[in-house]
C-alpha positions, 0 to 999 in steps of 0.5 A: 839315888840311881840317876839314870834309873839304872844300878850296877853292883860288881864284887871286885874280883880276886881280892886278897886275903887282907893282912896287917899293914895292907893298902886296900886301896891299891890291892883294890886298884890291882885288883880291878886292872888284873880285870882291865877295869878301872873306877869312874867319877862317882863311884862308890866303893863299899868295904866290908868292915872285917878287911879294913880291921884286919888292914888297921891291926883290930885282930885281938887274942883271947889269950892276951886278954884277962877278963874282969870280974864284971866281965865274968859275971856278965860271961855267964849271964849270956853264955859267952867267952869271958874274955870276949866279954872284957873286949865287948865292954872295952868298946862300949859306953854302955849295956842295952840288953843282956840274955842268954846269948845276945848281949846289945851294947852302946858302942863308943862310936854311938852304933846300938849293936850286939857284941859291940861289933866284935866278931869271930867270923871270917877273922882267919889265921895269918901264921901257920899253926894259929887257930883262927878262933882264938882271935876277935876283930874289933871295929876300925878305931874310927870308920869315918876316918878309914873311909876319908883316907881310902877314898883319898887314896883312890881319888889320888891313884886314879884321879877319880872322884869316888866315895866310900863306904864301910859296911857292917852287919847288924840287927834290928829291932823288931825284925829277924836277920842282919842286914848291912849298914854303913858304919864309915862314909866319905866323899857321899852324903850319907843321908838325903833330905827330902823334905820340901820337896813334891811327891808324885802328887804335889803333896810336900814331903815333911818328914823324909830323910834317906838313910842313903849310905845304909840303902848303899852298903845294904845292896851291897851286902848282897854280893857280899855275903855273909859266910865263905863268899870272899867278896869284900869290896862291890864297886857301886855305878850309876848313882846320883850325888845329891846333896853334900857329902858327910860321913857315917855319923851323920846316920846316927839318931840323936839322943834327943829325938830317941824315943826308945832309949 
């Protein structure tokens, strides 16, 4: 929650193209003295998942992956690449929805998304005479982790207190467009629970639970954008801690309390 009942987004400007290997957290601090900024206490940092993948060595290719025949199979179902297939089922438990085009899976980390969040977007070519579309970017192997060591990173470089965010884009049932979500979380709460507490009324609140990290990476996916922008990390000022940090998995429904599966 903005606790002064004002917010400010800033895209961190200059950012690099991110390789393998590259600290994010101090091109970000480059970043942002290049500028003469520096971070706050209470921060918050939100990274768009692609350059934390390419950071963490996610970028696949194509050429290196040999589709299975339930890969196949499933490739002409829903009109995609077999070998893109073989990665989405590598990182799933499980298949949701399968038609043309849309393939919605259960990833291992518990995220309902399409493709399992594997993307070819914006994942570019690092050598010369590479073609960028033959290569996929897989999730971070574990985005609450990547996002405890950046915001460790930072506290340690700058003294600051900050948490962190990674976003991603997903969909949604019942509603057209992606929106962004946070995937990885630390040093925030990533939920806010209401409950107890009185609404302008009086009347307690029973059942309220924020999706606070969700609300974060979806402002920020404002500033982001989703095609040539170039802005993949937003400094987020002028929010409130209100309850104890946790990380991503904290947004996840449990299996118990879902009524849709």
């Amino acid at each position: 929650m903005a606790g002064s009942g004002e917010l400010t987004l800033s895209a961190v400007p200059g950012f690099p193209p991110v390789r393998p290997g590259d600290d994010l957290a101090l091109l970000l601090l480059s970043c942002l003295k290049a500028c003469e900024e520096a971070l706050h206490d209470g921060d918050v940092l939100v990274f768009a998942q692609k350059v934390v993948s390419k950071a963490e060595g996610r970028r696949v290719r194509l050429a290196d992956v040999a589709p299975s025949p339930r890969a196949r199979t499933l490739a002409q179902q829903v009109c995609k690449d077999p070998r893109l297939v073989e990665l989405i089922l590598s990182e799933s438990r499980r298949i949701v929805r399968a038609a043309k085009d849309v393939l919605i899976v259960e990833h291992r980390l518990g995220f309902v998304m399409a493709n399992a969040g594997i993307d070819q977007s914006n994942v570019g070519a690092f050598e010369p005479g590479e073609r960028a579309d033959e290569y996929a970017l897989l999730l971070p192997s574990d985005p609450d982790a990547s996002a405890a060591r950046l915001q460790e990173a930072l506290a340690s470089h700058s003294g600051c207190a900050v948490g962190v965010i990674i976003n991603d884009s997903f969909g949604r049932p019942w509603r057209l467009g992606t929106v962004g979500v946070a995937i990885g979380v630390a040093g925030w709460p990533a939920t806010l629970d209401l409950r107890g507490r009185p609404d302008l009324f009086g009347r307690t609140l029973r059942v309220t639970v924020v999706g606070h990290a969700d609300e974060i990476a979806a402002a920020a996916s404002l500033l982001m954008g989703q095609a040539d922008e170039g802005r993949p990390v937003v400094r987020v000022r002028g929010l409130s801690a209100q309850g104890r940090a946790s990380d991503g998995k904290a947004l996840l429904r449990p299996r118990g309390e879902d009524l849709f599966r």
